[in-house]
DSSP file (Angstrom, degrees, kcal/mol; ACC not computed):
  #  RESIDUE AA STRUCTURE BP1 BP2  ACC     N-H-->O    O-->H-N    N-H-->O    O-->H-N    TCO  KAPPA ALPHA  PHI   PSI    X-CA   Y-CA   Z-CA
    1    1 A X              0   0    0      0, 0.0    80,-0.0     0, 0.0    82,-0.0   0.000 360.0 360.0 360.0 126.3    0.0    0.0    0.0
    2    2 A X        -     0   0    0      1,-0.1    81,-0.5    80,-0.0     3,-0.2  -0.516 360.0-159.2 -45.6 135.4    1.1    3.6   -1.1
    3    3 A X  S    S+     0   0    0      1,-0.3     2,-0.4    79,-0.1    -1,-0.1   0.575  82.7  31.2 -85.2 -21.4    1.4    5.2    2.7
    4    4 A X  S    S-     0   0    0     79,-0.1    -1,-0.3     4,-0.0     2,-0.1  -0.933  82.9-158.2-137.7 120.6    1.1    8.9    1.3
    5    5 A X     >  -     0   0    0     -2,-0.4     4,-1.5    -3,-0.2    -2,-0.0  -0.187  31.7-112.8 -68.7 168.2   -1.2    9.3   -2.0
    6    6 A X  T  4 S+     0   0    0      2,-0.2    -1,-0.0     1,-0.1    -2,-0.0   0.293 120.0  52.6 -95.2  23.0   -0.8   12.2   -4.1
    7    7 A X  T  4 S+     0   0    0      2,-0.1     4,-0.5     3,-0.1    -1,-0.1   0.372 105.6  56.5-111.9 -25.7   -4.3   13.5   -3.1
    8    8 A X  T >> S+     0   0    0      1,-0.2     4,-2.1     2,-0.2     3,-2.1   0.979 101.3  58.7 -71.3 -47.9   -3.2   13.2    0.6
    9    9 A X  T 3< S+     0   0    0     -4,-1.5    -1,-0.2     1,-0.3    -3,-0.1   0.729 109.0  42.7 -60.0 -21.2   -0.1   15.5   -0.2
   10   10 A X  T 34 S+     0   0    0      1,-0.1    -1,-0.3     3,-0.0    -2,-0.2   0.594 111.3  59.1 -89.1  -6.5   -2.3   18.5   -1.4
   11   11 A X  T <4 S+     0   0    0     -3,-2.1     2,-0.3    -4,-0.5    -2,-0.3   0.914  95.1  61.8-101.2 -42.5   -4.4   17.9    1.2
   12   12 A X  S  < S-     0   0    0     -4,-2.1    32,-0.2     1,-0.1    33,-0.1  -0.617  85.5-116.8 -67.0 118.0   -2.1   18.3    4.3
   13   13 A X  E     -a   44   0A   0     30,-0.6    32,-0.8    -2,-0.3     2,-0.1  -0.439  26.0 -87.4 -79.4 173.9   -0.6   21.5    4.8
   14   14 A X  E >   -a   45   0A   0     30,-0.2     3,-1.8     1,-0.2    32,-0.2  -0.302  59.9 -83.9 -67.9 111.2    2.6   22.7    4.8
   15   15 A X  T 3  S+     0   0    0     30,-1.4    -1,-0.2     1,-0.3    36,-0.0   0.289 115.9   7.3 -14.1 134.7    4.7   22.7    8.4
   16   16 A X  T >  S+     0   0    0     -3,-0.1     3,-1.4     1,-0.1    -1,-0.3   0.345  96.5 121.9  76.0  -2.8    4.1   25.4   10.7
   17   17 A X  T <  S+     0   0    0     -3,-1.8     3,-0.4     1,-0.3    -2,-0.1   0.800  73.4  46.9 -83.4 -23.4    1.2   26.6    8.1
   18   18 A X  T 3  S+     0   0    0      1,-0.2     4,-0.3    -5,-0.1    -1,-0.3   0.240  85.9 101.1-114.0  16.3   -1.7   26.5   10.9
   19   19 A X  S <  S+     0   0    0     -3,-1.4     3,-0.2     2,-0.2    -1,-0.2   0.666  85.9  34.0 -19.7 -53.5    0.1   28.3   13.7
   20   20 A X  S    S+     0   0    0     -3,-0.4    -1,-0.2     1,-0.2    -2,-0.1  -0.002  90.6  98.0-123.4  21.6   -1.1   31.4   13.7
   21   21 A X  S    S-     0   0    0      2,-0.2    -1,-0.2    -3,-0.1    -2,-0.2   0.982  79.7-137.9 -62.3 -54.8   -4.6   30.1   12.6
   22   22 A X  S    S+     0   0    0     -4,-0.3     2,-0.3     1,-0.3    -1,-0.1  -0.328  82.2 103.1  65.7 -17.7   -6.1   30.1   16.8
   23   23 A X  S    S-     0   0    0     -5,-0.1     2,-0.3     0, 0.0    -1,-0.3  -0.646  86.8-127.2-119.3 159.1   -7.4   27.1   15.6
   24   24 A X        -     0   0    0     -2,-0.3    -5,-0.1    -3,-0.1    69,-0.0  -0.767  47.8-108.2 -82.8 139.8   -5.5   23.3   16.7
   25   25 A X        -     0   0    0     -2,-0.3    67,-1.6     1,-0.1     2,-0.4   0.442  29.5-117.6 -38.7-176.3   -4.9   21.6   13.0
   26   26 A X  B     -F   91   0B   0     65,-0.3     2,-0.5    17,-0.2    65,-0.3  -0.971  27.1-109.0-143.1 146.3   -7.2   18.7   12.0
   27   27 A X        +     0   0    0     63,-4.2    63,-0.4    -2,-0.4    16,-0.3  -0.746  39.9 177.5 -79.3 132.9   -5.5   15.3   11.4
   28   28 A X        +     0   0    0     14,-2.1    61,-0.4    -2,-0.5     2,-0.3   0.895  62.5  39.8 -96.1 -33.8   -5.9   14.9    7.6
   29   29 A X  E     -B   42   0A   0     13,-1.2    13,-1.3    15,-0.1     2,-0.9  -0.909  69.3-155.3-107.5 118.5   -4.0   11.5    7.0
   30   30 A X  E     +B   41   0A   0     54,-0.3    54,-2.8    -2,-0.3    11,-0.2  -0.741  11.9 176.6 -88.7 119.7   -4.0    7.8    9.5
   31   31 A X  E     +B   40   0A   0      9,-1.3     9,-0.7    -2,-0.9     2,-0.2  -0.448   4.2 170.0 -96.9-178.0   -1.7    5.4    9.7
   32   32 A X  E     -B   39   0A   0     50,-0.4    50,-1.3     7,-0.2     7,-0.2  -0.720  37.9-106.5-173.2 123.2   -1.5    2.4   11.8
   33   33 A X  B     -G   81   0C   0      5,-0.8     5,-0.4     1,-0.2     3,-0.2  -0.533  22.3-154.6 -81.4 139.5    0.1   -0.7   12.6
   34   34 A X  S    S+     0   0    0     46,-0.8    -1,-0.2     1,-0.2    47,-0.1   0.774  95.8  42.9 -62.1 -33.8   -2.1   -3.6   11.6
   35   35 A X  S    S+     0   0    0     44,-0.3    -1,-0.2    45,-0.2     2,-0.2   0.601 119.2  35.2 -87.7  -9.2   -0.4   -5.8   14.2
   36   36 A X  S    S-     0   0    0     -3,-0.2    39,-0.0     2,-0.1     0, 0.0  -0.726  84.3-104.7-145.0 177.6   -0.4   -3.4   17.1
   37   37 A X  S    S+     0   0    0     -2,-0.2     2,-0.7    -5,-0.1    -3,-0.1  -0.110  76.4 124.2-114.3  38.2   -2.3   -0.6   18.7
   38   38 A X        +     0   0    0     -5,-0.4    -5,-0.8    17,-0.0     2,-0.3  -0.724  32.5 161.9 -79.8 104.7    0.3    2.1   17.2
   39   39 A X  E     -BC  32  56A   0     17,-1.5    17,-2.0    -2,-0.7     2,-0.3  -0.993  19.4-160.9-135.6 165.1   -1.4    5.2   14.9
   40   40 A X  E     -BC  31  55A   0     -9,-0.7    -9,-1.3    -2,-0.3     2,-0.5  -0.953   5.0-158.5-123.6 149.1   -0.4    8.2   13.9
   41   41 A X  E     -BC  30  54A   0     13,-1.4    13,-1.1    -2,-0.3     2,-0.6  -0.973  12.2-149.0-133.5 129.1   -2.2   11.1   12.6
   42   42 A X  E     +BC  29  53A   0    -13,-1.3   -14,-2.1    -2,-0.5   -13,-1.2  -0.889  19.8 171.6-106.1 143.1   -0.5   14.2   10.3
   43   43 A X  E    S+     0   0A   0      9,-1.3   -30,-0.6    -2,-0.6     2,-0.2   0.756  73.6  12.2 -92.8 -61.4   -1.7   17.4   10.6
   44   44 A X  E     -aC  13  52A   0      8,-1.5     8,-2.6   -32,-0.2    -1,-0.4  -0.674  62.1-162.1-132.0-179.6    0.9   18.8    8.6
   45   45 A X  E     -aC  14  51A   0    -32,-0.8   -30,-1.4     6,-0.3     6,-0.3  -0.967  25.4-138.3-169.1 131.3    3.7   17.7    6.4
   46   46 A X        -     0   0    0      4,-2.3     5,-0.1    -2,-0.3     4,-0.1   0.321  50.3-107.3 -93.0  23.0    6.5   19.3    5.3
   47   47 A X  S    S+     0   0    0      3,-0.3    -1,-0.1     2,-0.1     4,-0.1  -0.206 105.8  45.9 105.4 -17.0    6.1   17.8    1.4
   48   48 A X  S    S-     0   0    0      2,-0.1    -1,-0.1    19,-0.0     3,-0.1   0.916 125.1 -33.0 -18.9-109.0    9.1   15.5    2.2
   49   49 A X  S    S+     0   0    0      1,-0.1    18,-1.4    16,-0.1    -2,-0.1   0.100  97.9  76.1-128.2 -79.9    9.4   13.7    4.9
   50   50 A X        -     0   0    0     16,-0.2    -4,-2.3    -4,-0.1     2,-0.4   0.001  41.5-172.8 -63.5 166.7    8.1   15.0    8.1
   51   51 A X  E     -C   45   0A   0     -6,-0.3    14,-2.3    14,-0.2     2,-0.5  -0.977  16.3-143.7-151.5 146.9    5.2   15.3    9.2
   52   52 A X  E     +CD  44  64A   0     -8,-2.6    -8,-1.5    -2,-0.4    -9,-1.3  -0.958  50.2 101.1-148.9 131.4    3.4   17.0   12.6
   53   53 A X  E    S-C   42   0A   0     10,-1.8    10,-0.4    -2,-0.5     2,-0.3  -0.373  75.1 -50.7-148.9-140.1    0.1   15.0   14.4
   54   54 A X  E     -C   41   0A   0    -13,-1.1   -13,-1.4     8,-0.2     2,-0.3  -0.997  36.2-147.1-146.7 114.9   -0.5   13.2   16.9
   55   55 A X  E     -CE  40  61A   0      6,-2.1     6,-2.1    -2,-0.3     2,-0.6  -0.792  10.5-163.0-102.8 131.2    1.5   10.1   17.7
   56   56 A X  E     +CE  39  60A   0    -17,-2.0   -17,-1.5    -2,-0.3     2,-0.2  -0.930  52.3 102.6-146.3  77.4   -1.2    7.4   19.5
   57   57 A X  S    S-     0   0    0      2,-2.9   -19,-0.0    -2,-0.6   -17,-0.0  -0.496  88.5 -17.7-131.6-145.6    1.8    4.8   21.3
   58   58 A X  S    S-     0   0    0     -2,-0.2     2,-0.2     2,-0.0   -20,-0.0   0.946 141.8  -1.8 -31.1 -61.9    3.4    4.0   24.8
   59   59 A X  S    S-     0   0    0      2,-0.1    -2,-2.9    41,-0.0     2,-0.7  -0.699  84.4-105.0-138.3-159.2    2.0    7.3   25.4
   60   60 A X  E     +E   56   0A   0     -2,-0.2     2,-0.3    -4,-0.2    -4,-0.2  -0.942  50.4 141.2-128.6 129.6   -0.1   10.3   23.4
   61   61 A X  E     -E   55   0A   0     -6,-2.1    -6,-2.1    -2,-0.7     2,-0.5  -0.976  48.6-118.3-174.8 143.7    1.6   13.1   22.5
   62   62 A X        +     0   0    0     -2,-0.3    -8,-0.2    -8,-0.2     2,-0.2  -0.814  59.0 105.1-106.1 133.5    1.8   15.7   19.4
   63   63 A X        -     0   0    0     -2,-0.5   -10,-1.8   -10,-0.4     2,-0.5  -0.917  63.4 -58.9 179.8-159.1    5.4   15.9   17.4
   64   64 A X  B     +D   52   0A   0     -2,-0.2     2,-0.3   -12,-0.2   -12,-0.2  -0.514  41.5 164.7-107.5 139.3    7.0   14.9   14.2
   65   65 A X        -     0   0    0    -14,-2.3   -14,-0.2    -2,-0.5   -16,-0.1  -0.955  30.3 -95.1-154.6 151.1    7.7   11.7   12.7
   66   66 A X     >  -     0   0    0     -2,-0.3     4,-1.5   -16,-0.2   -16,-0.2  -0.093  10.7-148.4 -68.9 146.5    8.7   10.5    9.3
   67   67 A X  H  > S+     0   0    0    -18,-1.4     4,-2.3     1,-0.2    -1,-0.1   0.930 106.8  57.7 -59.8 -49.5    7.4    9.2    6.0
   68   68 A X  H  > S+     0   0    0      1,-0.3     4,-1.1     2,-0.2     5,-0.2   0.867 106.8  44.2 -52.3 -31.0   10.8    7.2    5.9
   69   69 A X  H  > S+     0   0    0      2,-0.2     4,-1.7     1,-0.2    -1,-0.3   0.887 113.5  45.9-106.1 -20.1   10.3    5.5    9.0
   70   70 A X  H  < S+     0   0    0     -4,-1.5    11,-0.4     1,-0.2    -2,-0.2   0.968 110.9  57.3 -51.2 -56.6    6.7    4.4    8.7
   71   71 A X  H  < S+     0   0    0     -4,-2.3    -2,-0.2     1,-0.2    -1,-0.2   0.715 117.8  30.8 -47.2 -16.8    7.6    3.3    5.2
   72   72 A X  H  < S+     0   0    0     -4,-1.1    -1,-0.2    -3,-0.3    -3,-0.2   0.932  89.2 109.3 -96.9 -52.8   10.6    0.8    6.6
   73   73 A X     <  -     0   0    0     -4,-1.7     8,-0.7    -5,-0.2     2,-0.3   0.193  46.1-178.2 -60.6 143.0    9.2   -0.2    9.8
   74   74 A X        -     0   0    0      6,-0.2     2,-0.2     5,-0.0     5,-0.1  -0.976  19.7-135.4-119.7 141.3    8.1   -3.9    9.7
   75   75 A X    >   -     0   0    0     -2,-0.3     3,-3.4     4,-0.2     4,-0.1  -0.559  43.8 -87.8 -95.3 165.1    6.2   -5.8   12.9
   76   76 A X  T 3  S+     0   0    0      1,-0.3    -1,-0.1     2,-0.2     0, 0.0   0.777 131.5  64.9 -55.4 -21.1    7.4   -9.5   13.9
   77   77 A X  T 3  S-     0   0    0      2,-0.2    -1,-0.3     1,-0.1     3,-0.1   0.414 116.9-114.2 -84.4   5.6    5.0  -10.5   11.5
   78   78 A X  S <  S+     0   0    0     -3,-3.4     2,-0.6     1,-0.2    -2,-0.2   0.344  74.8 136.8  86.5 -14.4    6.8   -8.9    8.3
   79   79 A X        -     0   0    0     -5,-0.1   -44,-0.3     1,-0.1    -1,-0.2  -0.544  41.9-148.1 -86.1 112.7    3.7   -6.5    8.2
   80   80 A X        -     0   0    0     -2,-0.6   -46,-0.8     1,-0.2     2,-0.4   0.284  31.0 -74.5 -59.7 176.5    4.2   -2.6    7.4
   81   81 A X  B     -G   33   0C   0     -8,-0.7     2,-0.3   -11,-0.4   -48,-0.2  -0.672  47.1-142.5 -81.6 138.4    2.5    0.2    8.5
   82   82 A X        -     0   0    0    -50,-1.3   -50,-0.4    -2,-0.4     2,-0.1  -0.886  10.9-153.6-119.8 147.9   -1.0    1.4    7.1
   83   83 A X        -     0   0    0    -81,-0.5     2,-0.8    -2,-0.3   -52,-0.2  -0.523  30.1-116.1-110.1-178.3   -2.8    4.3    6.4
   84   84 A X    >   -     0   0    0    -54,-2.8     3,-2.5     1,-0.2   -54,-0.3  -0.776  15.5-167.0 -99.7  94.0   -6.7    4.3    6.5
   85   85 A X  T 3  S+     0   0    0     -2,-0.8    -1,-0.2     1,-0.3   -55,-0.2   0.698  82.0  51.9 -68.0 -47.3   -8.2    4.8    4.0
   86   86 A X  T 3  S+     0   0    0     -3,-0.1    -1,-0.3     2,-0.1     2,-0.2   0.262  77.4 140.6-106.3   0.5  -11.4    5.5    5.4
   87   87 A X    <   -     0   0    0     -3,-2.5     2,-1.1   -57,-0.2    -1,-0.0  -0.192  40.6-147.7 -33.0 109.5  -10.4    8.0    7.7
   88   88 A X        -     0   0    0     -2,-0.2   -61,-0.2   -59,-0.1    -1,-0.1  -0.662  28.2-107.4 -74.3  73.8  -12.3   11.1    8.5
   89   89 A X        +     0   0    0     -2,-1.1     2,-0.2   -61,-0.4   -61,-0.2  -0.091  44.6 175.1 -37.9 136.1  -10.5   14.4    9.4
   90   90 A X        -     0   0    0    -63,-0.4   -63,-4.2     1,-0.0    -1,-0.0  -0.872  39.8 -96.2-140.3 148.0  -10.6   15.7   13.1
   91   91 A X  B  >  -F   26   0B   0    -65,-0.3     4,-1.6    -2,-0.2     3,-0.3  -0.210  36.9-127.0 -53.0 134.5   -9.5   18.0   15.0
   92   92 A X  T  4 S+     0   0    0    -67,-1.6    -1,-0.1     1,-0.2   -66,-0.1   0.853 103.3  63.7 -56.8 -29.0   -6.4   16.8   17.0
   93   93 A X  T  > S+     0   0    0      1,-0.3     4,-3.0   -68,-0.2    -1,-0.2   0.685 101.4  53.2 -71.3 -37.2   -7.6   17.6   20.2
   94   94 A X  H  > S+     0   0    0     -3,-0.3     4,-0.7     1,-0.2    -1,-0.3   0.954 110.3  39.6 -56.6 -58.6  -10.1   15.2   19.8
   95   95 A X  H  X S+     0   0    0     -4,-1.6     4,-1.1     2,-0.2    -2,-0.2   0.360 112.8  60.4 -67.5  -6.4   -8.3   12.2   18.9
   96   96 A X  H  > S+     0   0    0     -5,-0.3     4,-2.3     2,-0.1     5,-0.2   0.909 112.9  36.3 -82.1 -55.0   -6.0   13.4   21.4
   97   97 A X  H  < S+     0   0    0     -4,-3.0     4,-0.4     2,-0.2    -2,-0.2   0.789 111.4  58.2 -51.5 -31.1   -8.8   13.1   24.1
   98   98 A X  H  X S+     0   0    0     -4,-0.7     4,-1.6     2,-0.2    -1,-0.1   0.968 106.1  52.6 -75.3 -40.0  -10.5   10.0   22.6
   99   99 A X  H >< S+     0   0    0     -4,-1.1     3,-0.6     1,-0.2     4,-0.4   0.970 114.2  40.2 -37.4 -81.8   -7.0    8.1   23.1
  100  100 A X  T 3< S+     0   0    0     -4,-2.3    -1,-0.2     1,-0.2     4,-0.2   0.450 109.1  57.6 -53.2   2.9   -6.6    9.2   27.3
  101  101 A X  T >4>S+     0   0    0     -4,-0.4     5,-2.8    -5,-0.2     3,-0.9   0.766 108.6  44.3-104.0 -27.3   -9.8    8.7   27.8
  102  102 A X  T <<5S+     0   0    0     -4,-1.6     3,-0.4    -3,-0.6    -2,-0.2   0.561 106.7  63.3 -60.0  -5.1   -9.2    4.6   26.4
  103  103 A X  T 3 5S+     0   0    0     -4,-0.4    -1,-0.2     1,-0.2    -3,-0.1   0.479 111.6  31.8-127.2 -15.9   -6.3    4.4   28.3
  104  104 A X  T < 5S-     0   0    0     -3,-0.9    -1,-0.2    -4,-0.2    -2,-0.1  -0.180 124.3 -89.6-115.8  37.9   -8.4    4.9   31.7
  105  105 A X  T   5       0   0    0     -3,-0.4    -3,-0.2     1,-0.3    -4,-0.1   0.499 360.0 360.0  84.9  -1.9  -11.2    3.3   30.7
  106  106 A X      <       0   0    0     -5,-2.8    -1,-0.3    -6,-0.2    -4,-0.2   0.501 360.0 360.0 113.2 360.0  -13.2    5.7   29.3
């Protein structure tokens, strides 16, 4: 599976570009490992590589992470990371919340 389309790449803006909106970015692309409870959400993308979301792991927390390293990472099962296609943009804050609040039970 392509991890970044070329419809996804017009669709994310450009690093730092929703800063001095007032308003928190909306995630536009998810990815996820199929074997594990790992996702990631970009907000922005610097047309690259990087990318700036909301990182959904060990713990939940918004910074950067790469195309390059979704695209290498494999799980014990040989299986890459994937994005979703049927993913809905949201607000980060949301998904940020929806995460800690699974993580104590709701």
């Amino acid at each position: 599976m392509k991890l970044l389309t070329k419809a996804n790449r017009r669709e994310l803006p450009a690093l730092y570009a929703t800063d001095k909106t007032g308003f928190e970015p909306k995630a536009v692309v998810k990815f996820f490992d199929p074997c594990g409870s790992w996702s990631w959400y970009a907000a922005e993308f610097d047309g690259d590589d990087t990318f700036y979301g909301l990182v959904d792991g060990h713990s939940v927390e918004y910074g950067y992470f790469t195309l390059s390293e979704l695209e290498s990472f494999r799980g014990p099962l040989g299986i890459g990371i994937e994005r979703d296609r049927h993913f809905t943009p949201t607000p980060l804050h949301w998904l940020r919340d929806c995460a800690k609040a699974r993580r104590v039970g709701g």
